[in-house]
C-alpha positions as CSV (number, residue, x, y, z in Angstrom):
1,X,23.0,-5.9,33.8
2,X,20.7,-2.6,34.6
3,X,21.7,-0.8,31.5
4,X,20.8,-4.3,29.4
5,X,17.2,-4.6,30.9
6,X,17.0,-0.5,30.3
7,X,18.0,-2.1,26.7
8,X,15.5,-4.5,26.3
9,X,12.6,-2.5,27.4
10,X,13.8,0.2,25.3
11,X,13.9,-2.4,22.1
12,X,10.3,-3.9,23.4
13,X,8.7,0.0,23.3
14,X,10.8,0.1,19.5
15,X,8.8,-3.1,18.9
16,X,5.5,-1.6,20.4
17,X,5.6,1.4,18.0
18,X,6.4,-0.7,14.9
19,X,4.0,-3.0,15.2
20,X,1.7,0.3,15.6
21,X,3.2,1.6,12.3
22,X,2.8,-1.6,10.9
23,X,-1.0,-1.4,11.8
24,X,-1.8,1.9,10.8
25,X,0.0,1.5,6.9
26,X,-1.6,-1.4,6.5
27,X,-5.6,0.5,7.1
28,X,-4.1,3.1,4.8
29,X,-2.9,0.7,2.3
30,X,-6.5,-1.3,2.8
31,X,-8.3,1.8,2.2
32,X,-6.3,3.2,-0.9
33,X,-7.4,-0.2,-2.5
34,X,-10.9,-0.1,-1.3
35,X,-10.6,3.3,-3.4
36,X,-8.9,2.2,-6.4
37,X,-11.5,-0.8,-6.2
38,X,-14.3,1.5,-6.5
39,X,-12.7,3.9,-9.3
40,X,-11.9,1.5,-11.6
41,X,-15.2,0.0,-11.5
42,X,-16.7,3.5,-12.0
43,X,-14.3,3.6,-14.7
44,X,-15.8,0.7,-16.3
45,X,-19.2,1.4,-16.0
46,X,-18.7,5.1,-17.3
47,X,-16.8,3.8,-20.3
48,X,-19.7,1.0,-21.1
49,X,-21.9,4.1,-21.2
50,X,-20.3,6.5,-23.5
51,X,-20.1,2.8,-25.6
52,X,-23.8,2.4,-25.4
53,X,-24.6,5.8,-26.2
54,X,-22.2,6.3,-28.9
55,X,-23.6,3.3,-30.6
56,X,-27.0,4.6,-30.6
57,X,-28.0,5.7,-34.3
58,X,-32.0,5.6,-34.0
59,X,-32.7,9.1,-33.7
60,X,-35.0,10.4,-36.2
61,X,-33.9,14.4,-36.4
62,X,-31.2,16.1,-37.0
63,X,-31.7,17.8,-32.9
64,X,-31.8,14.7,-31.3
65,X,-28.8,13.6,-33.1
66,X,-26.6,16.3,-32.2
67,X,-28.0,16.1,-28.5
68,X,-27.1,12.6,-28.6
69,X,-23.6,13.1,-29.7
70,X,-23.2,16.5,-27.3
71,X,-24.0,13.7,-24.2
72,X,-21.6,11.3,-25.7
73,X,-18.7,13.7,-25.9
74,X,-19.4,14.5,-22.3
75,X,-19.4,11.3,-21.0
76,X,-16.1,10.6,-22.8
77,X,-15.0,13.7,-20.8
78,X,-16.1,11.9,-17.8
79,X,-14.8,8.2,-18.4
80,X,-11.3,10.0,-19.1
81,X,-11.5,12.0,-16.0
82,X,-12.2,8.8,-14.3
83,X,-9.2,7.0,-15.8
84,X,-7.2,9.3,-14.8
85,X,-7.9,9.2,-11.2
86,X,-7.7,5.5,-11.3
87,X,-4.1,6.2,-12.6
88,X,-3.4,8.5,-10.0
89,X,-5.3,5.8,-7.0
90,X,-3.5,2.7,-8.2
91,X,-0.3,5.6,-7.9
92,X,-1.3,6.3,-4.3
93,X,-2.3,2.5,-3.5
94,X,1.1,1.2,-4.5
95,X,3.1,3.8,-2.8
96,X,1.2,2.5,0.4
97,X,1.5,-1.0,-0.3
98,X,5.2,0.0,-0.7
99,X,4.9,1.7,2.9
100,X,3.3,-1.0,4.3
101,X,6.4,-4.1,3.0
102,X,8.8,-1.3,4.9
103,X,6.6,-1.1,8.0
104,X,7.0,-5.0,8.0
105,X,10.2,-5.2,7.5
106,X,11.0,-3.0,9.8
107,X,8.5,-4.4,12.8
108,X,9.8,-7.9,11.6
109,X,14.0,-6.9,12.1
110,X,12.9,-5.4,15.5
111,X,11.0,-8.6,16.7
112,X,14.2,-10.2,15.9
113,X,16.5,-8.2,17.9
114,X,14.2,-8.6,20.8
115,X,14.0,-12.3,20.8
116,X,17.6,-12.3,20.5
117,X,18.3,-9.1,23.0
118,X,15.5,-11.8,25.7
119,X,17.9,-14.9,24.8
120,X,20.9,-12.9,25.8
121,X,19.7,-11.9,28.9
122,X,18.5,-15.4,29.9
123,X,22.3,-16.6,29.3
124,X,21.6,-18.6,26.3
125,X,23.4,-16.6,23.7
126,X,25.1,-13.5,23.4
127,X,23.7,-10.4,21.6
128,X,24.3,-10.5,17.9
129,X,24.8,-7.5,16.3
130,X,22.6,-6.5,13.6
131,X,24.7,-4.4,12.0
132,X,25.2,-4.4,7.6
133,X,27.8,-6.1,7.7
134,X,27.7,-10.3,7.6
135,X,30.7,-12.0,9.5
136,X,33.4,-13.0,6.6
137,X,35.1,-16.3,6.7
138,X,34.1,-19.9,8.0
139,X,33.7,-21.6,11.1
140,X,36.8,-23.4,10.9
141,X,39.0,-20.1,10.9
């Protein structure tokens, strides 16, 4: 009976440090989208830019015109550097969304073995395992 409370407060620390994990992906995943949030309306507004400026056609020398079309080209260089790092943050945002389902997954299947482990010891059930394998067969067998 010693070694199966030494059990169940080992499974309670388990549980403890999941639901830390658990905690901590979920900030990161919150703050990767905050980030992607941010870059893909930078995106936007960067691309609406080079749009606007590249629709321009007022200028009344052949200077101005080419100065025009020089700060177009770079701001195309920028709104395609900023798609590409909202590529690569909704990259990073999903891996840590992806983190985060494990995290709960596996703070969820510990939670469950801890209930179960605290029903055991109070005599209402036995232990089950929680192993990969489900039972095979029926209850009339």
């Amino acid at each position: 009976m010693k070694a199966e409370r030494a059990r169940f407060r080992r499974l309670q620390r388990l549980g403890k440090v999941r639901a830390i994990a658990r905690q901590e992906a979920a900030r990161e995943a919150a703050r990767a989208e905050g980030t992607l949030a941010q870059l893909e309306a930078l995106a936007e507004r960067t691309h609406r830019l080079t749009e606007d400026y590249r629709g321009r056609c007022g200028e009344t020398d052949g200077l101005a015109l080419r100065q025009l079309q020089h700060f177009a080209s770079g701001l195309g260089t920028v709104a395609a550097a900023t798609t590409a790092d909202v590529t690569q943050a909704r990259a990073v945002a999903d891996r840590l969304q992806h983190g985060l389902a494990l995290a709960e997954r596996r703070s969820a299947a510990v939670e469950d073995r801890v209930r179960a482990h605290a029903q055991a010891l109070n005599g209402q059930q036995e232990p089950q395992s929680h192993g990969a394998r489900q039972p095979l067969g029926t209850a009339l067998e």
